[in-house]
C-alpha positions as CSV (number, residue, x, y, z in Angstrom):
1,X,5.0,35.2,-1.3
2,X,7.9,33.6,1.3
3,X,9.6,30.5,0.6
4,X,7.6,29.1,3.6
5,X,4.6,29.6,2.1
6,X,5.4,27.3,-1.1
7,X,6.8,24.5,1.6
8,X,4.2,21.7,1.1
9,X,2.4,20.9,4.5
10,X,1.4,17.3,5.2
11,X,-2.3,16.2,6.1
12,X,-2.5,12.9,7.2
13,X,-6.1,11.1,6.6
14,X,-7.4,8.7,9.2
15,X,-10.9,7.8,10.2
16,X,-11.5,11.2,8.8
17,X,-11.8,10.2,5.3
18,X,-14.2,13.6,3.7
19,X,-13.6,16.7,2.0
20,X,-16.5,18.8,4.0
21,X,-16.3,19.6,7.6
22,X,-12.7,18.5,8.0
23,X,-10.4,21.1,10.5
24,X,-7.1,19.2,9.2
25,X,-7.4,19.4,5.5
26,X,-9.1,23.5,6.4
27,X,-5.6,24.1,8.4
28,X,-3.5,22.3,5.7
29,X,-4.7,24.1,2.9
30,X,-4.6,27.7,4.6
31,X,-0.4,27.0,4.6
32,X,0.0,26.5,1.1
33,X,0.3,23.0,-1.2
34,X,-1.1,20.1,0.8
35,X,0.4,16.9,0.2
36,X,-2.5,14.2,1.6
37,X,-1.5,11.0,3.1
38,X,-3.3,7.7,4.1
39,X,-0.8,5.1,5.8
40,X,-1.9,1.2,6.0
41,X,-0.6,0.6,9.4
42,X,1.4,-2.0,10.6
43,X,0.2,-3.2,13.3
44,X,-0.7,-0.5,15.6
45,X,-4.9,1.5,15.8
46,X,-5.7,-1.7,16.4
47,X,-6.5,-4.7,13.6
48,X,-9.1,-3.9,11.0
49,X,-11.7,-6.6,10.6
50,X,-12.5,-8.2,6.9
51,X,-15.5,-6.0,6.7
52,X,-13.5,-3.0,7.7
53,X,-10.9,-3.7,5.6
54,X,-13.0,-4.0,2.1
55,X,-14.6,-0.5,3.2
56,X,-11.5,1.1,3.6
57,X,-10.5,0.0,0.1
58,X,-13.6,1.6,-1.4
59,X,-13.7,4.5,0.7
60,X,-10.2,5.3,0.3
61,X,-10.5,4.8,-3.6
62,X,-13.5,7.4,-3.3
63,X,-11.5,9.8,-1.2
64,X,-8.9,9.8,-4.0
65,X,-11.3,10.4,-6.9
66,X,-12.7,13.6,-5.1
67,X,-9.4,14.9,-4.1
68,X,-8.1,14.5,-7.7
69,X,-10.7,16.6,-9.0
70,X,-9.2,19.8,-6.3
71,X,-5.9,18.8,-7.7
72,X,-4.6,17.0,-4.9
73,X,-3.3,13.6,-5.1
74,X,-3.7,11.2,-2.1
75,X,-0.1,9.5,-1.1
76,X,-0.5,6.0,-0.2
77,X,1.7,4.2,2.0
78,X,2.5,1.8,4.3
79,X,4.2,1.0,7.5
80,X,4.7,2.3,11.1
81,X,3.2,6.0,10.8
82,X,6.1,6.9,12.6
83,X,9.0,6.2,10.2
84,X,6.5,6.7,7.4
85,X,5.8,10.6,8.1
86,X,9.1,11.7,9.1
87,X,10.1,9.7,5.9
88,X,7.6,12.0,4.0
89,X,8.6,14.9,6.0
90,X,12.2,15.1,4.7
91,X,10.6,14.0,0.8
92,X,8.8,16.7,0.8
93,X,10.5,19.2,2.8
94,X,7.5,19.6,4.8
95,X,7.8,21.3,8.3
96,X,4.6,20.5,9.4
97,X,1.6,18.3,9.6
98,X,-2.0,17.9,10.4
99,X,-4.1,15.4,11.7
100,X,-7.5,15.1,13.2
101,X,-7.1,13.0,16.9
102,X,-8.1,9.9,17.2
103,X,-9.0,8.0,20.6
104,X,-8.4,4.6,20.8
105,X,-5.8,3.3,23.7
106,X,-3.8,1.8,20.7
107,X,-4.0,4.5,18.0
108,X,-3.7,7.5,20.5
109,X,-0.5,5.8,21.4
110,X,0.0,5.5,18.1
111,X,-0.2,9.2,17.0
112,X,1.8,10.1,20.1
113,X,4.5,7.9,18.5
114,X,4.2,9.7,15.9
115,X,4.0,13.3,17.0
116,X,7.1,12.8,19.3
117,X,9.3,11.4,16.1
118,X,8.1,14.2,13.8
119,X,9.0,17.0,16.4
120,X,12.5,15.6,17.1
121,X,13.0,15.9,13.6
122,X,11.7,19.5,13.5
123,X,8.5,19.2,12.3
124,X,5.4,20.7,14.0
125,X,2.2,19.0,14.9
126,X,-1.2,20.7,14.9
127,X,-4.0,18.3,16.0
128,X,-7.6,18.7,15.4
129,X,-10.7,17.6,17.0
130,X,-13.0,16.6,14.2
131,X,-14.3,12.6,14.9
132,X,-16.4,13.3,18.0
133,X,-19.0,16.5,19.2
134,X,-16.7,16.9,22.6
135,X,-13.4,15.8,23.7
136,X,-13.7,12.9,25.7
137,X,-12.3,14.9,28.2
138,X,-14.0,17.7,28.4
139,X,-17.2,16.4,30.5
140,X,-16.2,15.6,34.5
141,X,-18.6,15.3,37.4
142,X,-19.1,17.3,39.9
143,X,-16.2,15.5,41.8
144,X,-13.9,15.8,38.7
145,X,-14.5,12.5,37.5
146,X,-15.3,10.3,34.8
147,X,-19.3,9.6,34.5
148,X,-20.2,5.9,34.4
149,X,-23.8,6.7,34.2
150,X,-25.5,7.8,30.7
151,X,-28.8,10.0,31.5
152,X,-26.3,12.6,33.9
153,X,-23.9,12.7,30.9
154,X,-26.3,13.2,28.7
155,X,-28.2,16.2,31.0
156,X,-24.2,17.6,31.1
157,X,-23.6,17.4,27.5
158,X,-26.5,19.4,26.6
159,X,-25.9,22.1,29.2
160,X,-22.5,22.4,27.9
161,X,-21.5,21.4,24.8
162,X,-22.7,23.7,21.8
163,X,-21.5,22.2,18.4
164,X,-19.5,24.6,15.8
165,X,-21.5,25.1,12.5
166,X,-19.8,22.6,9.4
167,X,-17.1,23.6,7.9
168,X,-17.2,24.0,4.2
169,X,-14.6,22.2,1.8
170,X,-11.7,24.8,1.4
171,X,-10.9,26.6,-2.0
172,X,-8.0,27.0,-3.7
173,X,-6.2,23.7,-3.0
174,X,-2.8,23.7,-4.0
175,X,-1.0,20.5,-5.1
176,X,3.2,21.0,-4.4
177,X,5.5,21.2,-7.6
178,X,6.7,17.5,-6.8
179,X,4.2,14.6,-5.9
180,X,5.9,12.5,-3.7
181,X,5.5,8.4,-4.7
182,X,2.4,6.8,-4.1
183,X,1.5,2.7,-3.5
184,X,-1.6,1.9,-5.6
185,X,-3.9,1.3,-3.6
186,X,-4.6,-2.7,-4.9
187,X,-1.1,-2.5,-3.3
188,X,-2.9,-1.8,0.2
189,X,-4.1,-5.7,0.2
190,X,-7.5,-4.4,1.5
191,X,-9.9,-6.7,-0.3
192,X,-10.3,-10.4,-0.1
193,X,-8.6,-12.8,-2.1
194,X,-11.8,-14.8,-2.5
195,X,-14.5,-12.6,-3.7
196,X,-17.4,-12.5,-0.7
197,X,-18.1,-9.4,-0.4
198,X,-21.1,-8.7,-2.9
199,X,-23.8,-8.2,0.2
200,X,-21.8,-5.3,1.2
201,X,-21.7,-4.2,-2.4
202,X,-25.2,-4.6,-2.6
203,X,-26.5,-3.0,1.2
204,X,-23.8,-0.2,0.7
205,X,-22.3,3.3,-0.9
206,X,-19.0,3.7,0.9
207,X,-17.6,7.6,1.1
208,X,-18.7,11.0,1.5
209,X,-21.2,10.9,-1.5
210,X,-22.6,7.8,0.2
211,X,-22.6,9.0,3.9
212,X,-24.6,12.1,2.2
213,X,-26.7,10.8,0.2
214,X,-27.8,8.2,3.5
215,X,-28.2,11.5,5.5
216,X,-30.7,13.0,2.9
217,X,-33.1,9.6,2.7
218,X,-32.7,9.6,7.1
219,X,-34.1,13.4,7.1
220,X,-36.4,13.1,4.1
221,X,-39.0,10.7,6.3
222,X,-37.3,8.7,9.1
223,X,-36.1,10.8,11.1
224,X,-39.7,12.3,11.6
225,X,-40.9,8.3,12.9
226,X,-37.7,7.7,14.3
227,X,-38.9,7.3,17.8
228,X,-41.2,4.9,16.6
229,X,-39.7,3.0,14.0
230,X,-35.7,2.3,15.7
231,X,-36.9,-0.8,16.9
232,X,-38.4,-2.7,14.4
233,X,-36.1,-4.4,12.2
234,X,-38.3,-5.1,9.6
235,X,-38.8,-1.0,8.9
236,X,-36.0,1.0,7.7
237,X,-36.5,3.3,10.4
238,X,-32.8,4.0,11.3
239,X,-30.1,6.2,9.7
240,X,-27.6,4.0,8.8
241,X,-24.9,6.4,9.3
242,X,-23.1,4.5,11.9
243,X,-20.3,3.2,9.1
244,X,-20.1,6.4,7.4
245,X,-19.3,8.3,11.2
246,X,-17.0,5.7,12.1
247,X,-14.5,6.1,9.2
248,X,-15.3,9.9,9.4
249,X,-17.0,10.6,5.6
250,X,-19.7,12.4,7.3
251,X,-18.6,14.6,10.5
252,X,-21.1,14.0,13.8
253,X,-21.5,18.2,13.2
254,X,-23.1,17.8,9.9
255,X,-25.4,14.9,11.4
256,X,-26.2,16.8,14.6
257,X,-27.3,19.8,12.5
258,X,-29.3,18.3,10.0
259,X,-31.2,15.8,12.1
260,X,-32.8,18.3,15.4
261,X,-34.9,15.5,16.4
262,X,-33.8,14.8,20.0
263,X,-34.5,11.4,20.0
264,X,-32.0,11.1,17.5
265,X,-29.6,13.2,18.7
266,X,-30.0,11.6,21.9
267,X,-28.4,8.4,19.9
268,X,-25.7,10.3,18.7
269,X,-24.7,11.6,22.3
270,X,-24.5,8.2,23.2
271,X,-21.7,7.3,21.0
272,X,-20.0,10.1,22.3
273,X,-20.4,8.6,25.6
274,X,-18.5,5.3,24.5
275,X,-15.7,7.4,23.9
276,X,-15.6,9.0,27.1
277,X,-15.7,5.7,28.9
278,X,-13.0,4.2,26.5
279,X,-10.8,7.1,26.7
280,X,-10.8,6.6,30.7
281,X,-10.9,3.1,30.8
282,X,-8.7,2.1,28.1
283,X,-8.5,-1.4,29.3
284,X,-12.5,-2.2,28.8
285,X,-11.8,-4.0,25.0
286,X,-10.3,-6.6,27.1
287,X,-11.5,-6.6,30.5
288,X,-14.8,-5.9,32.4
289,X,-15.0,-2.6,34.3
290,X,-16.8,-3.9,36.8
291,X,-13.8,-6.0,38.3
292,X,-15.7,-9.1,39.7
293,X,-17.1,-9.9,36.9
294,X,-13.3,-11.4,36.0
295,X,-14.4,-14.3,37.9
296,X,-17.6,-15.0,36.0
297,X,-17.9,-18.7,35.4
298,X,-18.3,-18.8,31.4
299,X,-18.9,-22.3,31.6
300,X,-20.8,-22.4,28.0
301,X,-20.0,-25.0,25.4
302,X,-17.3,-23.1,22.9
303,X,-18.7,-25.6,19.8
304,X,-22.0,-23.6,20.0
305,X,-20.0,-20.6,19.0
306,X,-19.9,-21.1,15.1
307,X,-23.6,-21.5,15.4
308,X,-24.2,-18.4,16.9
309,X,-21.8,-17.0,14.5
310,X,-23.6,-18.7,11.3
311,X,-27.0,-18.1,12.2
312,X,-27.5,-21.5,13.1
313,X,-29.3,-21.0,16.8
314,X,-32.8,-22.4,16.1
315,X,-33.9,-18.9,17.4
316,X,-35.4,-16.9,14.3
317,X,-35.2,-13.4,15.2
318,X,-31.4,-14.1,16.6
319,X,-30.8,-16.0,13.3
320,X,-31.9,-13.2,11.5
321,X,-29.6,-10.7,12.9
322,X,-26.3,-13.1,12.9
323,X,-27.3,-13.5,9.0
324,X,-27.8,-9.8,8.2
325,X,-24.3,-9.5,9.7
326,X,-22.8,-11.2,7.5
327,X,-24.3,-10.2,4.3
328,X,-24.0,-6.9,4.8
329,X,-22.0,-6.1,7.2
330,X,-24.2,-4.5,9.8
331,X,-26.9,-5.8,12.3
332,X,-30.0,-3.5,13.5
333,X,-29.1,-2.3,16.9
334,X,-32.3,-4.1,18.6
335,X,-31.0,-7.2,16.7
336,X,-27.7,-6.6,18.2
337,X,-29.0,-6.3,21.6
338,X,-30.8,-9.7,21.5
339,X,-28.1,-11.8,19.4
340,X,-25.3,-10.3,21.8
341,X,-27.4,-11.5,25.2
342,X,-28.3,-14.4,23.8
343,X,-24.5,-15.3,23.5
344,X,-23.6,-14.5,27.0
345,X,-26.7,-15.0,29.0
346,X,-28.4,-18.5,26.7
347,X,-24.9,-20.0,25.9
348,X,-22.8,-18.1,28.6
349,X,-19.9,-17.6,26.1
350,X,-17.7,-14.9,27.1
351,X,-18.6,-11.3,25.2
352,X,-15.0,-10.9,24.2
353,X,-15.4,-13.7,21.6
354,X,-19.0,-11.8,20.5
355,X,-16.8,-8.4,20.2
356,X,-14.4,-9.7,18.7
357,X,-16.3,-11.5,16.0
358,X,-18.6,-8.4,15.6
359,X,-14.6,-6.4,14.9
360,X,-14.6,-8.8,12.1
361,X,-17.4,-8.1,10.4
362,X,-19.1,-5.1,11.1
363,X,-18.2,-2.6,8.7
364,X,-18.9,0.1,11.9
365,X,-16.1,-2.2,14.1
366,X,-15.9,1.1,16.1
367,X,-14.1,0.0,18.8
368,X,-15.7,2.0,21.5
369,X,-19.2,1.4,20.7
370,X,-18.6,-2.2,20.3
371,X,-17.0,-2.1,23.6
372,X,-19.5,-0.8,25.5
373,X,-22.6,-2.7,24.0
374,X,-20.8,-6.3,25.0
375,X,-20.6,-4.9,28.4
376,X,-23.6,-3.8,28.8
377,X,-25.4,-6.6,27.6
378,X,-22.8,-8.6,29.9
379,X,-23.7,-6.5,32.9
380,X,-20.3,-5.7,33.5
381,X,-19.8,-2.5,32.2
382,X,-20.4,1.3,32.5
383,X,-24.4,2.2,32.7
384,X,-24.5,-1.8,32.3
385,X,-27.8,-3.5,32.3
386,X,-28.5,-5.9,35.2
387,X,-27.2,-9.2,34.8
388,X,-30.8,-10.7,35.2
389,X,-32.4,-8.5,32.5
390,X,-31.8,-11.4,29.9
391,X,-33.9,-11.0,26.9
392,X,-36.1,-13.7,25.6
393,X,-35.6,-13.7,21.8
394,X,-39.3,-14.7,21.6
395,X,-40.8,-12.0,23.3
396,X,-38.2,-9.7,21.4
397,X,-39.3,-11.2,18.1
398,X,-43.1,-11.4,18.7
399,X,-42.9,-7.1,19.6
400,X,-40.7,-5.6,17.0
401,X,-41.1,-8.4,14.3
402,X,-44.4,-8.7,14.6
403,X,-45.5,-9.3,10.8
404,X,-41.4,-11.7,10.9
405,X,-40.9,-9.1,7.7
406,X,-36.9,-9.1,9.3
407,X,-36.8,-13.2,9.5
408,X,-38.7,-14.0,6.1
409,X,-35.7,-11.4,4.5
410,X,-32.9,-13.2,6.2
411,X,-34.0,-16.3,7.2
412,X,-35.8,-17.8,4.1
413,X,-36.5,-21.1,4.5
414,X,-39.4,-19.8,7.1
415,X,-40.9,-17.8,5.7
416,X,-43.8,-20.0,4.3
417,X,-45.2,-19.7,7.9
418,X,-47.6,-17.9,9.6
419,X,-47.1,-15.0,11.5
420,X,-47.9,-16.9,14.1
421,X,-45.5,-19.2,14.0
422,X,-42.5,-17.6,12.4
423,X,-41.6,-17.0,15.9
424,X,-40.8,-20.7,17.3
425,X,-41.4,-22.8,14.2
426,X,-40.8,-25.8,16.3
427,X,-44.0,-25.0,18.3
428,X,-46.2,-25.1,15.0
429,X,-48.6,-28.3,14.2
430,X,-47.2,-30.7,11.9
431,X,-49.4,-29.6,9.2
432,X,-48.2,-25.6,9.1
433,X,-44.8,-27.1,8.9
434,X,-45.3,-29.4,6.1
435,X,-47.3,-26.6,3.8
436,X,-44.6,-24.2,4.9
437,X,-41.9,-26.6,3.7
438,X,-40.4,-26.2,7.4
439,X,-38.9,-29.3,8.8
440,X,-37.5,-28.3,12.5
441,X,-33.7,-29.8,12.6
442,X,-33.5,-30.6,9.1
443,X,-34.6,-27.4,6.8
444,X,-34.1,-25.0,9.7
445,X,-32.5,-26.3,13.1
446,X,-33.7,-26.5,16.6
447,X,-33.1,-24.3,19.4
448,X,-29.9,-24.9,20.9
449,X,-30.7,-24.4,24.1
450,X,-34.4,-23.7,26.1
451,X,-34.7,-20.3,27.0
452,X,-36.5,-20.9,30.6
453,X,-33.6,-23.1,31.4
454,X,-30.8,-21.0,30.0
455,X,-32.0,-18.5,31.7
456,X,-31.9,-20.3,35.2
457,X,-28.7,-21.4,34.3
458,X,-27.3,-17.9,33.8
459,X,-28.6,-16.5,36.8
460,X,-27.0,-19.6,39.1
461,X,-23.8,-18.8,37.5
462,X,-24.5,-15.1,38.3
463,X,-25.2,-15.7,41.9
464,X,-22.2,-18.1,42.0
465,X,-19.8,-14.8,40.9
466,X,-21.5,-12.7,43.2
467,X,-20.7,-15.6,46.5
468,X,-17.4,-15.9,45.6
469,X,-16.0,-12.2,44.7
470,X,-18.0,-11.4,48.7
């Protein structure tokens, strides 16, 4: 055996955070000793949310656990991944490393940092894709371009794009003869000083046990109604694997295999259409894509913010979801759909202060799905709905909440009433209210705003934009 082949290789862990299916850690351990490597960055990939952050800790302490029992020990640190890895390079004598990509404008710039240091001090980068089904480069239109438009993407994606069988978790991991230093990872800083996290603890099992074992309960029954059940809130009829595929402990290849159900599938093509869009339009976190809608007239009132943020709208279903979010880090994506219109179409708040308090505390803060749902539900984005498609929570909530099973979970104090009312408790008769215990702006608050004339409001300051940017 050569020197080179007892050299330790370095595998740095990202948003890739599994044993199984993983081409980094598969091309690490074929070299020789791995030494694995998770770096708390400083300030560049972007900023991790409190939600993001406490799921990190517990994945992270989960990845370590499984790697210890291959005999590898995972190297915390933490710092600009630049100075960190060349750092680690000449600890370790390692002369090269391997990373699965990432996308994001700020991380991709990130790892090119990175890459570019590394190789000026003679250390070789292999890359891997491993996050997403295709490059977000790989699709083009017929005129070479990026696609804007989902149901053409999607047509191309299936024509073209075969996914690669899972790859298994590689034997005969080697650990190197020194273990470089390691931060504990308490040291990270990851979880709140104040203890709130025990809905997330409850609703969730981060890391690759978890993302499995929320995979085999999807394919065991829902997946067979999902076409039926994805919109109903009250019904676990969706996967749940969004958090576990955004921090990469379950690869979209093992989900894609195990769940054929196109309907499905058809959901998980649309996340790889988020990336495409963000990976050509790298300035849509901030900005509309669709450039006149920079001179929208947000002319909401910014105090009605914290009580679309608390669950404090007098609209039940919306309510609902903004709770749910909070507890547990997630929202159904119907829910979503209706809380986020109702921000920028009812109180015409701008959908950059929705994405950025959904970064906060979703615990799937992926950036390019969050992205492109705020736009869309603004109209100003890729595939974006039309800006007078503005959804009345009431209808929403009277069709997939029928039964309010989702608001009587998460919005307690109404759920003494009737089906009938649960809807728009301030429309029931004095007497349902009192047997309900439901007293409209004192247990349970009124609606902020009317819909009908929210809704006239929004379109005039539509029309408005759509004057002046002609």
């Amino acid at each position: 055996m050569t020197l080179a082949r007892h050299t330790p290789t370095l595998l740095w862990f990202r948003r890739d955070l599994r044993l199984a299916d993983n081409p980094a850690l598969c091309a690490a351990a074929a070299a020789g000793p791995v030494v694995p490597v998770f770096i708390l960055e400083d300030g560049g990939g972007g900023p991790l949310g409190g939600a993001a952050r406490w799921w990190l800790n517990q994945s992270l302490d989960r990845l370590s656990a499984s790697l210890t029992g291959l005999g590898l020990s995972l190297v915390l640190r933490r710092g600009s991944p630049p100075q960190v890895l060349t750092d680690l390079a000449a600890e370790t004598g390692a002369r090269v490393i391997h990373w699965n990509r990432r996308y994001e404008p700020e991380a991709a710039a990130v790892d090119q940092a990175a890459a570019e240091a590394l190789q000026s001090a003679g250390v070789t980068v292999q890359t891997h894709g491993s996050a997403l089904l295709a490059e977000p480069w790989d699709l083009a239109t017929g005129q070479g371009g990026p696609y804007q438009v989902f149901t053409p993407y999607y047509k191309k994606f299936l024509d073209t794009v075969h996914p690669r069988s899972a790859l298994p978790v590689p034997k005969g991991l080697a650990a190197p003869g020194v273990i470089p230093g390691s931060l504990p990872l308490a040291d990270l800083g990851l979880l709140p000083s104040v203890d709130w996290a025990g809905g997330l603890r409850e609703a969730w099992t981060p890391g690759e046990a978890g993302a499995q074992a929320e995979l085999t309960r999807f394919l065991e029954g829902a997946v067979d109604r999902y076409d039926d059940d994805r919109d109903h809130p009250g019904v676990n009829g969706t996967s749940r694997l969004s958090p576990h595929l955004h921090w990469g402990e379950i690869s979209p290849r093992q989900v894609w295999t195990g769940a054929a159900a196109a309907p499905f599938r058809r959901q998980l093509v649309w996340r790889e259409f988020t990336h495409h869009l963000l990976h050509h339009f790298p300035h849509t976190p901030h900005a509309p894509l669709r450039e006149k809608f920079a001179a929208f007239p947000w002319d909401g009132d910014p105090d009605l913010l914290p009580a679309w943020q608390e669950g404090r709208t007098g609209y039940p279903l919306v309510d609902a979801g903004m709770r749910q979010l909070w507890q547990t880090g997630w929202m159904h994506n119907r829910v979503r759909m209706v809380a986020s219109s109702f921000l920028v179409k009812h109180l015409l708040l701008p959908w950059q202060d929705g994405a950025r308090w959904f970064s906060d505390t979703l615990v799937d803060a992926d950036l390019a799905n969050n992205t492109f749902g705020w736009q869309w539900v603004a109209g100003s984005g890729a595939d974006g709905a039309p800006y007078f498609r503005i959804f009345n929570p009431l209808t929403q909530s009277r069709r997939f909440d029928t039964a309010g099973a989702y608001i009587r979970r998460w919005v307690p104090e109404l759920a003494g009433l009737p089906d009938k009312w649960i809807h728009a408790p301030w429309t029931a008769p004095t007497g349902i209210l009192e047997k309900a215990g439901v007293k409209p702006g004192r247990t349970y608050p009124l609606p902020v705003v009317e819909h009908a004339a929210a809704r006239q409001r929004a379109l005039e300051s539509y029309r408005r934009m759509t004057t002046e940017s002609t």
